[in-house]
Phi, psi and omega in degrees: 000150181289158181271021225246346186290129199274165191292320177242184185178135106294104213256090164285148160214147186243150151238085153348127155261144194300126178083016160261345208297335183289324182283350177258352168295292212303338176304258188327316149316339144281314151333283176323301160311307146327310160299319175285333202267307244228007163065047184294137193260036178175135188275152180222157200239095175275129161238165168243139188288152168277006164235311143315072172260033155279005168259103207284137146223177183182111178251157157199122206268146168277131178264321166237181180274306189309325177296312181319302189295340181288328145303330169278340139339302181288315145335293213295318225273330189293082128009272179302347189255355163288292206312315194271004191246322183303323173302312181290289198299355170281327206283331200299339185265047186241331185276341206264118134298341185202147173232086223219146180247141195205153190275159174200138166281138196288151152235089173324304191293006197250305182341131165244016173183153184269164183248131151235126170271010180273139196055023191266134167266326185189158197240182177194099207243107169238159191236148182238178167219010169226199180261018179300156177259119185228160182253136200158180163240140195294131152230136191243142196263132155004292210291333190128310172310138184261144173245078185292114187211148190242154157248199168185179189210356151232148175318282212313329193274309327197280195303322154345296171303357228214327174271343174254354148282349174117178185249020154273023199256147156213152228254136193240156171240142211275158180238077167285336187273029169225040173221157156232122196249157173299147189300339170293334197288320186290344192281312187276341181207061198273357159280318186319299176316351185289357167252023159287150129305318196302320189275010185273281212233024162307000000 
């Protein structure tokens, strides 16, 4: 397996309320613009579903538990990247119907593939709750739930994927100008990343 897979994700997801998506658009660019300016200590990912999109997701991956907390450390510590982030993220729960977080471990021994996220355009996300075999790579929740995901780096291969995972699958398109993404990520696919701010002004 690549090692590039990260050990850990943290799996955010939103459900947008109708008729929020433009104030929640201009929110999140702002948000992101902060994070570049303002040294945010750990890269984050935004996708939106390409048949929903008011359905929000949003990872960010780990090699340990010890980074996380280490990161989150760094979040408390940073003043100024609080000041400016705490007022948007209050705002966001006026866009939102539901918000839910949820930690998950990679299981390499469950996997039929690694996930990368340096060029990934989209991702393709189903969730199981047994072994059945889907192709992807497993991250598994506390709770027992699996979150099986793929990447692609075209619709076409997206959609492809997302059909031979099944019809719980869903097909997500990556957000750069709502991400502040890692320098690999941007290395690997740098015109996409180019309605980012973070890799302008980090």
């Amino acid at each position: 397996m690549d090692e590039r897979t990260p050990r850990f994700l943290l799996i955010v997801r939103e459900r947008l309320r109708l008729g929020t998506e433009d104030a929640y658009d201009r929110n999140e660019r702002q948000l992101a613009a902060a994070c570049a300016t303002l040294k945010c200590p750990h890269p984050y990912l935004a996708l939106a579903d390409t048949t929903r999109p008011r359905d929000v997701w949003w990872l960010n991956a780990f090699a340990s538990l010890e980074e996380k907390d280490s990161v989150d450390a760094s979040y408390a510590c940073n003043e100024p990247l609080m000041a400016a982030m705490t007022p948007l993220s209050k705002r966001k729960e006026d866009f939102r119907e539901s918000l839910t977080s949820t930690m998950t471990a990679f299981r390499r021994e469950l996997s039929t593939s690694t996930l990368r996220l340096d060029g990934a355009r989209f991702l393709i996300i189903t969730t199981a709750h047994d072994d059945r075999a889907t192709a992807g790579a497993v991250f598994q929740a506390a709770d027992g739930r699996r979150f099986v995901i793929a990447s692609a780096s075209e619709p076409g291969v997206a959609e492809d994927l997302g059909s031979r995972m099944g019809p719980g699958a869903t097909v997500l398109a990556v957000r750069p100008e709502w991400s502040f993404p890692d320098e690999a990520w941007v290395a690997a696919d740098a015109g996409f990343w180019k309605p980012s701010v973070a890799p302008r002004q980090r």
